[in-house]
N, C-alpha and C positions, 0 to 999 in steps of 0.2 A: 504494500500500500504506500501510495506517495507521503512525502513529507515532503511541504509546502511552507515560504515563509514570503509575505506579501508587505511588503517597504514602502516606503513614501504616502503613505495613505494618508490624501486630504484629511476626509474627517473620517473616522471608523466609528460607527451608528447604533446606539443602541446598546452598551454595553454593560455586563452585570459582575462585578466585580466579589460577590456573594452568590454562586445561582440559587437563590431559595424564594424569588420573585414568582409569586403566582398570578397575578393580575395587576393591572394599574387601573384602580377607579376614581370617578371623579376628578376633581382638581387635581391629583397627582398624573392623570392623564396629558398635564402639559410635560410632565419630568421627562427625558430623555438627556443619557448619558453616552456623549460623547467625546471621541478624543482627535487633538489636532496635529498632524504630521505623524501619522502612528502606524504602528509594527501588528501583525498578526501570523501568529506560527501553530499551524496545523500537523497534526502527527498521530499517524494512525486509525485516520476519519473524525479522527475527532481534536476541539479547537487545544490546542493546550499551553498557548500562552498572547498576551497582549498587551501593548502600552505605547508610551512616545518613545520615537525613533532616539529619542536624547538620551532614554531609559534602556534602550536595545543593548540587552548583556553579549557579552562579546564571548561567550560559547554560542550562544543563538545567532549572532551574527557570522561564527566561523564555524559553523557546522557543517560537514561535509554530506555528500547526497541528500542534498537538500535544493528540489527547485526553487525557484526566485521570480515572482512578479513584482515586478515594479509599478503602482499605482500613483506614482505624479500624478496632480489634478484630480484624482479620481478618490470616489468615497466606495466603503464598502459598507452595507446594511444585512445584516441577519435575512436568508429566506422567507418570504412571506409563507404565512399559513392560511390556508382557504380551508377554513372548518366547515363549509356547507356547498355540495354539488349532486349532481343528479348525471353526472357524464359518460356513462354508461347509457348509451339512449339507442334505439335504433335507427332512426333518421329525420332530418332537420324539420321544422313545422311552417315555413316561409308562408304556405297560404290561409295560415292563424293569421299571419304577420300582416297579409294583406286588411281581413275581416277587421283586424283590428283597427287599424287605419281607415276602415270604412266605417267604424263605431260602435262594431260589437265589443259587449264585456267581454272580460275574462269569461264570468260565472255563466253567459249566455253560450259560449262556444262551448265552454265543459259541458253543460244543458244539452245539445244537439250530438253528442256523444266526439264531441273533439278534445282539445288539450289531451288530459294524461291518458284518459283511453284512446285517442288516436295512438297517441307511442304504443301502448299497451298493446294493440291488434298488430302492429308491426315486430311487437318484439317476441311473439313468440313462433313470426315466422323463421326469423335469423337465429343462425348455428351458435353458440359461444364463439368459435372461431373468429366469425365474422363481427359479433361484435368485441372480442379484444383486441382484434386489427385495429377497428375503427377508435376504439377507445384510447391502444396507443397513441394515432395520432396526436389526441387531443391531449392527452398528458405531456407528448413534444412540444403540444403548444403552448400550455401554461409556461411548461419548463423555461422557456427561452424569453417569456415575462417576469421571472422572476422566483415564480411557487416552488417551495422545493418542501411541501407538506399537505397534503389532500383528500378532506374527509368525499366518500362517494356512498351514497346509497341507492338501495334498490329503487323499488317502486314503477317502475312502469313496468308489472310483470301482472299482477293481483288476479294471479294462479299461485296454488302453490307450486308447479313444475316450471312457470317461467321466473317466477322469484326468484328460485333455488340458482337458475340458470344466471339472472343477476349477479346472484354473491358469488357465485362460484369463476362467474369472471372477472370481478373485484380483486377474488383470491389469488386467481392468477396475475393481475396487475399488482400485487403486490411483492408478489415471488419474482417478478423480473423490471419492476421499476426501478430507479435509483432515487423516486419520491420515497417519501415516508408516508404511507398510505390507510385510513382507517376506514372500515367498512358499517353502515349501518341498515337493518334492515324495515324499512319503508313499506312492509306488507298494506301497511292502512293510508294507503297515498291518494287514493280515490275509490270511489263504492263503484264496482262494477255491472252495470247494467242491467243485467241478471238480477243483483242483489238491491235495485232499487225499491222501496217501500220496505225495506226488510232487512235494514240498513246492519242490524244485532246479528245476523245469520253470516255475513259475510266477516263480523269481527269475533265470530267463533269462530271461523275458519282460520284465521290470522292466528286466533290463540291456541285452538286447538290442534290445525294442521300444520300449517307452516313453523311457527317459532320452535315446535320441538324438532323436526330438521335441522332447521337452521343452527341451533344449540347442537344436535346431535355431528355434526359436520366440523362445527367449527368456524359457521362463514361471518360473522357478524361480532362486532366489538361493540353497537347498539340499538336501540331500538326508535323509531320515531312512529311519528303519527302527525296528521292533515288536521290539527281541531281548529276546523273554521265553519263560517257560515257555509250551509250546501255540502260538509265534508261529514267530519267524525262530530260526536260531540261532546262533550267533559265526561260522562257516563262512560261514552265507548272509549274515549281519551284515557280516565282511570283505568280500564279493563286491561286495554293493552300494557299499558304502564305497571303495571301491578305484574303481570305474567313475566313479562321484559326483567323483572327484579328476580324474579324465580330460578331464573337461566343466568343473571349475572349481567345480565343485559341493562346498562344506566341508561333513561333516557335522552334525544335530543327532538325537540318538539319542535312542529311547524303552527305556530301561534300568531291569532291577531293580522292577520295580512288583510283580510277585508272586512272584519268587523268586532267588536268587543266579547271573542267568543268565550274566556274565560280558559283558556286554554294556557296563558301565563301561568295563574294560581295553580290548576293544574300540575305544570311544570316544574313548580316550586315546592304543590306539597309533595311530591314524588322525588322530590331530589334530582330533576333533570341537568343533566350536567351544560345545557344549554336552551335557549327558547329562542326560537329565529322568524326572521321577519318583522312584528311586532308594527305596524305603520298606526294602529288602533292602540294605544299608550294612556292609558291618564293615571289620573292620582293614586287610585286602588292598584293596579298593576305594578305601580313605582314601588309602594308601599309592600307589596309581595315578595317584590326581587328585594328589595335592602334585605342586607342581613341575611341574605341566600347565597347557597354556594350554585345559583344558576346564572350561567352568562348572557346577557342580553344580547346577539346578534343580530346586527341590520345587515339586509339585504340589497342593497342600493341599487342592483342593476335588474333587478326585479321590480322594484318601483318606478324606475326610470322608463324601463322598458315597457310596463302596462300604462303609464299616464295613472300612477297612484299617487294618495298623499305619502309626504315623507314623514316616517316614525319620529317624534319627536330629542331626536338626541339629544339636543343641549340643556333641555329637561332633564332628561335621565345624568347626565353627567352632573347637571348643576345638584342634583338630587343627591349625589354620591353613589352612582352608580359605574361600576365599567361598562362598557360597550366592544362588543369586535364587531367587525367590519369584514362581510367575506362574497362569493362573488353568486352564489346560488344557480351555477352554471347548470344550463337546460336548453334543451328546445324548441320550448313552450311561453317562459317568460323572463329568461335570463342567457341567450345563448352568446356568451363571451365568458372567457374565465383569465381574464388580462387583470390582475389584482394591481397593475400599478394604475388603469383607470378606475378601479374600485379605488385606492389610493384617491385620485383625484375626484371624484364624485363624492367621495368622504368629506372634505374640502368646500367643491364649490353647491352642491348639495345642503348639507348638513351644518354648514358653517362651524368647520372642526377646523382647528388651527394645524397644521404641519406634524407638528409632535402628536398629536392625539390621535391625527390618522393612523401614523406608524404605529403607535401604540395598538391601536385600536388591528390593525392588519398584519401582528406579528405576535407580541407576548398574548395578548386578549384572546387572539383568535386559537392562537396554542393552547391554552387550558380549554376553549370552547371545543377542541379536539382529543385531549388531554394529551396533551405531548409537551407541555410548558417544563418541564421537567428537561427534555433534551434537547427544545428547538427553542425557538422565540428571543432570544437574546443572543448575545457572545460573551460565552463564558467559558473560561476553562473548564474541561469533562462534557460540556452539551457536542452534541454532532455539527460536524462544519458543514453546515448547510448553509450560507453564504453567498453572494456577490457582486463584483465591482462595477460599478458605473463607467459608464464613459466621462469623460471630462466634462464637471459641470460645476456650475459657480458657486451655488447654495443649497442647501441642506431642501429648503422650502423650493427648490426648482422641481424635486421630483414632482411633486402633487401639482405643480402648475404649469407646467407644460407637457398638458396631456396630447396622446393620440400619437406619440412616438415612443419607440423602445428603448429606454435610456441606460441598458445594460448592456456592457461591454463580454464580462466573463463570469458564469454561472459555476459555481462549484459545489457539486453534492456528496456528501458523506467523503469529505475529504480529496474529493478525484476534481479536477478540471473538466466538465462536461462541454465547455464552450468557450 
C-alpha cells in the first residue's frame, strides 16, 4: 500500500486534532479547523500525521519510498459523505421530468402509477449484472466530484425477490468499490399497487417476508421507511421500525418532504440514526430532534429539483441543532449526486455560511451514515479518504463557484485514484 506525503498545502480543511468529534451542531457549525501552508502524510490507507510545513519533522520529510505531491495553491478537504441515495435504479425518468415542467405534482404522477413504481416495473426486469454495471458508472461519477462515502438503498424493488436483488447488488458494490459504502433497506418506499387500500398487508410483507432475508443474508446495515402524506404512516412507520431493531437494523427515515407527517417524532422515538428531507419543520419537530441522537438531513437537490419549499435550516441551527446536507440521488426527484453542488445549494439555498456547509456535507453527514468514527474529518487513524483542489483563492470559493469540478486529485483509502 502507498505511503503518500502531500506538501505545500494552501489550506488543509477540516481538521480534528482529537478524533472523538461526533457532530457539529448549531453555532458550533460555523467552527472549522484549518491549517495554512501544511503537510499531510498518509501510511497504510490510513491518515497518520499532519501540520505546518514549519512543523514538518525531518524523518517525515526524509523518508524514503515515500510519494510526494506537491499542493502549491491548492487546498485539500476531507471526502465528502453522501449519507442518503437511491443509485441503484434501473433507468432515468426524463419524461416525469417533462410532466413536471408541464405542472404535474410529484404526489399526482406517483397517483397514475409513475415515480417509484415506474422504476419498480423496470427493475425487476434487469439482471443484477446489468444493474451493477450501471450503478458502477454512477459511483465513477460521484467519485470524480469529490464523494469518497455512500449511503444507497433499496427501494424500487417492493417485491420481496427484486429487493433482495437490490441489496445484493449494493453488496457487491461494496466488495469492489474503493467508496466506503452502507447499504439500507427501503422495502417500505412506496405501497405497490396491488397493495392499494390495504396499505397494512403490504407492510406485513416488508416485516414479515422481506426483512428476515434480508437479516438472514446479510445485505443491509439499515432500515428506512417513506412516512409521508400518500406513503406509510406513523403506525406503519413504528411497525417497520420496531422489526428493523429486532435484526439490529437502526433506522434512517424519509420524513416530512411534503407535509407535517409526524414521521420526525417517529424517528426520534425509535432512535433513528437519521430523518431526511424534512422541508415540513416547525417548532414540535425542532423540539423532538434536540436532545436526540437523530441527525436532521436536508435534501437540497430534491427540493430544488421538484419546485418545493426549502426545510427551514437556519431555524434548526439557530435552535441548536446539527444538520447534514446530502445529495438524495435518484431518478425520480434528485438525479445528480455532485455533492460539491449540494455544497453550493447549501449556501445559496439555505443561507449557510461556507463552514456550515462543509460541516454540514462531511463530519454531519458521516455520523448520519455512521462512519464519523473513520471519515468526516482529518485525523490521525481515520481513513484517507481525501482530496486536492485545483488552485483556488478561498476556502469560501468552493461553495461559490458552482457548476465546475474544482478537484484536481481524489485519493481513497490511501491510493491516488485521480
Amino acid at each position: 500500500m502507498m505511503n503518500l506525503i502531500i506538501e505545500n498545502i494552501k489550506l488543509l480543511v477540516q481538521v480534528e486534532y482529537t478524533p472523538a468529534l461526533k457532530w457539529r451542531p448549531g453555532n458550533e457549525m460555523t467552527e472549522l479547523n484549518t491549517i495554512q501552508n501544511a503537510y499531510l502524510q498518509i501510511k497504510d490507507g490510513k491518515i497518520s500525521a499532519f501540520g505546518s510545513m514549519a512543523d514538518l519533522p525531518d524523518a517525515v520529510r526524509n523518508l524514503e519510498n515515500q510519494e510526494r505531491i506537491d499542493a502549491t495553491g491548492r487546498m485539500v478537504f476531507p471526502s465528502f459523505v453522501d449519507s442518503h441515495t437511491h443509485l441503484v435504479y434501473p433507468a432515468s425518468r426524463e419524461i416525469e421530468y417533462i410532466d413536471k415542467i408541464r405542472g404535474l405534482s410529484y404526489e399526482e404522477i406517483a397517483k397514475r402509477g409513475g415515480g417509484i413504481l415506474n422504476s419498480a416495473r423496470k427493475m425487476a426486469a434487469l439482471s443484477e449484472e446489468e444493474l451493477l454495471q450501471d450503478a458502477q458508472k454512477r459511483l465513477d461519477d460521484i467519485i470524480e466530484y469529490g464523494t469518497g462515502a455512500v449511503e444507497i438503498k433499496s427501494g424500487y424493488g417492493l417485491t420481496p425477490e427484486t429487493e433482495l436483488k437490490m441489496l445484493r447488488v449494493i453488496k457487491k458494490l461494496k466488495e469492489s468499490s474503493p467508496l466506503t459504502i452502507k447499504a439500507t433497506f427501503l422495502g417500505a418506499h412506496s405501497i405497490p399497487l396491488e397493495f392499494r387500500g390495504k396499505q397494512e398487508k403490504y407492510v406485513d410483507q416488508v416485516i414479515n417476508e422481506m426483512l428476515p432475508q434480508v437479516a438472514e443474508e446479510g445485505l443491509a446495515d439499515y432500515i428506512d421507511v417513506f412516512c409521508d402524506t400518500g406513503f406509510f404512516t406513523v403506525e406503519d412507520t413504528e411497525r417497520i421500525l420496531e422489526a428493523g431493531l429486532k435484526y439490529g437494523l437502526r433506522g434512517k427515515i424519509h420524513a416530512n418532504e411534503l407535509d407535517y407527517s409526524g414521521g420526525i417524532q417517529a424517528g426520534v422515538k425509535y432512535n433513528a440514526l437519521s430523518v431526511d428531507h424534512l422541508e415540513f419543520t416547525g417548532d414540535d419537530e425542532i423540539g423532538a430532534l434536540l436532545n436526540s441522537e437523530t441527525m436532521p438531513t436536508v435534501l437540497p437537490g430534491a427540493a430544488f429539483f421538484l419546485g418545493m419549499r426549502y426545510a427551514p435550516v437556519r431555524k434548526m441551527i439557530d435552535a441548536g441543532l446539527p444538520v447534514a446536507m446530502a445529495s438524495d440521488f435518484n431518478p425520480g426527484s434528485s438525479p445528480s449526486g455532485n455533492m460539491q453542488l449540494i455544497l453550493s445549494m447549501a449556501c445559496i439555498l439555505y443561507r449557510m455560511l461556507p463552514e456550515e456547509a462543509i460541516n454540514a456535507t462531511t463530519i454531519n453527514t458521516a455520523y448520519a451514515m455512521g462512519v464519523e468514527r473513520e471519515l468526516g474529518t482529518i485525523a490521525v487513524g481515520k481513513k484517507a479518504n481525501v482530496f486536492i483542489t485545483k488552485e483556488i483563492p478561498t476556502l469560501a470559493y468552493m461553495p461559490y463557484y458552482y457548476g465546475t469540478n474544482k478537484i484536481e486529485t481524489i485519493i481513497l483509502n490511501g491510493e491516488i485514484i485521480k
